[in-house]
C-alpha positions in Angstrom: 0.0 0.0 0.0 1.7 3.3 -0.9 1.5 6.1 1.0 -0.9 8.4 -0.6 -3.2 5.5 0.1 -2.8 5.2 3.5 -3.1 8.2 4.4 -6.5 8.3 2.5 -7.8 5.5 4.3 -6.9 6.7 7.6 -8.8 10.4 6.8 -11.8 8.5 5.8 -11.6 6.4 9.2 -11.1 9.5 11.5 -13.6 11.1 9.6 -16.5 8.5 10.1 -15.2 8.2 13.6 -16.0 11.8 14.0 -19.0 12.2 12.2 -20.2 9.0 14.5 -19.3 11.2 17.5 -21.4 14.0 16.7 -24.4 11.7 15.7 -24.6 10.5 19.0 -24.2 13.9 20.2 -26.8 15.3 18.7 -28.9 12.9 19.4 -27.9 13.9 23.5 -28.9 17.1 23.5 -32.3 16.7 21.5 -33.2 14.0 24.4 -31.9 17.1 26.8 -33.7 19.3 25.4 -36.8 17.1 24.9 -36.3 16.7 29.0 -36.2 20.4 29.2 -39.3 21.0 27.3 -41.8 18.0 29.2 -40.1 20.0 32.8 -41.0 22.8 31.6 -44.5 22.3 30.4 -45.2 20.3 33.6 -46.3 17.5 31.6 -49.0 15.2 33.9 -47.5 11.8 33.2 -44.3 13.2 34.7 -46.1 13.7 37.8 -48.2 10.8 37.4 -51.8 12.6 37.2 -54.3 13.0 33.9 -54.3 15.8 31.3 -57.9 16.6 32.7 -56.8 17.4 36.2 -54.3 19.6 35.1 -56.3 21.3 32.5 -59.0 22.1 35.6 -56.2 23.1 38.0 -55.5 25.7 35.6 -58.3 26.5 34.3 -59.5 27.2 38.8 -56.1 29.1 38.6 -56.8 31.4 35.8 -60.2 31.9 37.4 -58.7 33.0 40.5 -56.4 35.4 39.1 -59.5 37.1 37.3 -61.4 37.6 40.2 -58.3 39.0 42.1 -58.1 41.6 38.6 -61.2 42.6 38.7 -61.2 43.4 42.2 -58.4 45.3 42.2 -60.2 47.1 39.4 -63.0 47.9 41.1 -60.9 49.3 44.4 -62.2 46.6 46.3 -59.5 45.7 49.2 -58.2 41.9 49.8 
């Protein structure tokens, strides 16, 4: 094997070897950031309770925070 060819083959190794190495690290950070995004949303299964309930938690929450608007609004005192 001449030279020339050798040092062909070994660019085209450390070249897969490197592309390989990024693969797999792109493939880590979109599992982070897929972790990132189900924390973030405070996604129900994480917690181990239904869509529903959390929908009507927020739903009572959002309620709450009207009522606390519109009496402030109105000049009523809490």
């Amino acid at each position: 094997m001449s030279e020339s060819m050798l040092i062909a083959v070994s660019m085209v190794l450390s070249l897969s070897i490197l592309a390989g190495a990024a693969l797999v690290m792109w493939q880590g950070w979109l599992a982070l950031k897929l972790r990132e995004l189900d924390t973030a949303r405070g996604s129900p299964e994480h917690f181990g309770g239904s869509r529903e309930g959390a929908a009507r938690i927020e739903i009572a929450d959002l309620k709450e925070r009207i009522r606390k608007l519109e009496a402030i609004a109105s000049g009523v005192d809490l």
